[in-house]
Each structure stands twice: as C-alpha cells, then as structure tokens.
N, C-alpha and C positions, 0 to 999 in steps of 0.2 A: 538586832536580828542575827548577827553575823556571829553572837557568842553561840545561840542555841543550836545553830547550827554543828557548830565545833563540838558540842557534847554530843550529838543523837550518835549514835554506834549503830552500823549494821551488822545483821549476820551474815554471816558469808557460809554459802555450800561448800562442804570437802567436795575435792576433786578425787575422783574415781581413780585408784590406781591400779595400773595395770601387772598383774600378776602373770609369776614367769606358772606357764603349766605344770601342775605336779604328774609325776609319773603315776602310770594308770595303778601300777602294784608295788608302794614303796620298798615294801618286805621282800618281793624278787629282785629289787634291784641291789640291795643291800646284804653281804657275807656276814656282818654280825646279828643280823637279823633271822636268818635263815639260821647261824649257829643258833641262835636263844631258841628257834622253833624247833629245832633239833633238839638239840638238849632237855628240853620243857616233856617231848613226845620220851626222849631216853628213861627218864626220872617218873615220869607218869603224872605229872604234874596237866599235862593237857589231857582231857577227856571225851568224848561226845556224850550226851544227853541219853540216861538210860529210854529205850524206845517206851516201856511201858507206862512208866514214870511221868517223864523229863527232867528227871532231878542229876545233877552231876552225884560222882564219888565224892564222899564227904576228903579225902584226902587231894583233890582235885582244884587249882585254881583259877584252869585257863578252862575255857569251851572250844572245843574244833569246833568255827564255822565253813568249813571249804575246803575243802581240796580239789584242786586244777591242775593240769600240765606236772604233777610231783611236785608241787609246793602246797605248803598249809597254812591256812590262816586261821589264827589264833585269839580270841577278846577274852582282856582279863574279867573275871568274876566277884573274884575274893581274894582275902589274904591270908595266907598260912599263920597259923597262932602256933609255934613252937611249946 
C-alpha cells in the first residue's frame, strides 16, 4: 500500500499573484510615447473615422480614439505596404 501511495500526484492550485498597479494612462506617463503620438499626428499617419463613412484614410494606420487633458490616444489598425 505504501508504493501506491508514492505514485498518486496531486494538483496543486497556482497562487494568485499580486500585481504592482498599472498606471491609469501608460502613454501620459511615458515621453516616448507621447513623442510616437506626436509624430504619428505630424505625418498624418493617425486619423479619426470619416463621420459619414467610418472608414479611415486609406493612407492612415493609427485611429484617434481620445483625446483628454491634451493627450491622444492612439490603436493601431493596419500596416503601411510601401
């Protein structure tokens, strides 16, 4: 009896790890972030959603979702094909 025992395996629960808070808007807390959303807005690369539409500019890869406080947030779409 004392072999079978030796073989049975339990599973064991992960323990829950405790996660450091992410900041509420990583892209405000971040200067290379805010360059990239910058630059994306300079080049024309970020767009909003034509109103009639909702199709971006075909030369367009980011969408403005937000702007707050003078910050912009930005989700990528697509990728540019040179």
């Amino acid at each position: 009896m004392a072999k079978s025992r030796a073989k049975r395996t339990v599973k064991r629960r992960r323990r829950a790890t405790k996660r450091a808070a992410a900041p509420a808007r990583p892209e405000a807390c971040d200067a290379p972030s805010s360059r990239f959303v910058r630059d994306l807005l300079v080049r024309g690369e970020a767009a909003k959603p034509d109103k009639k539409t909702g199709r971006l500019p075909s030369h367009a890869t980011h969408v403005i979702t937000g702007e707050e406080g003078g910050e912009t947030t930005v989700r990528r779409v697509r990728f540019k094909a040179f």
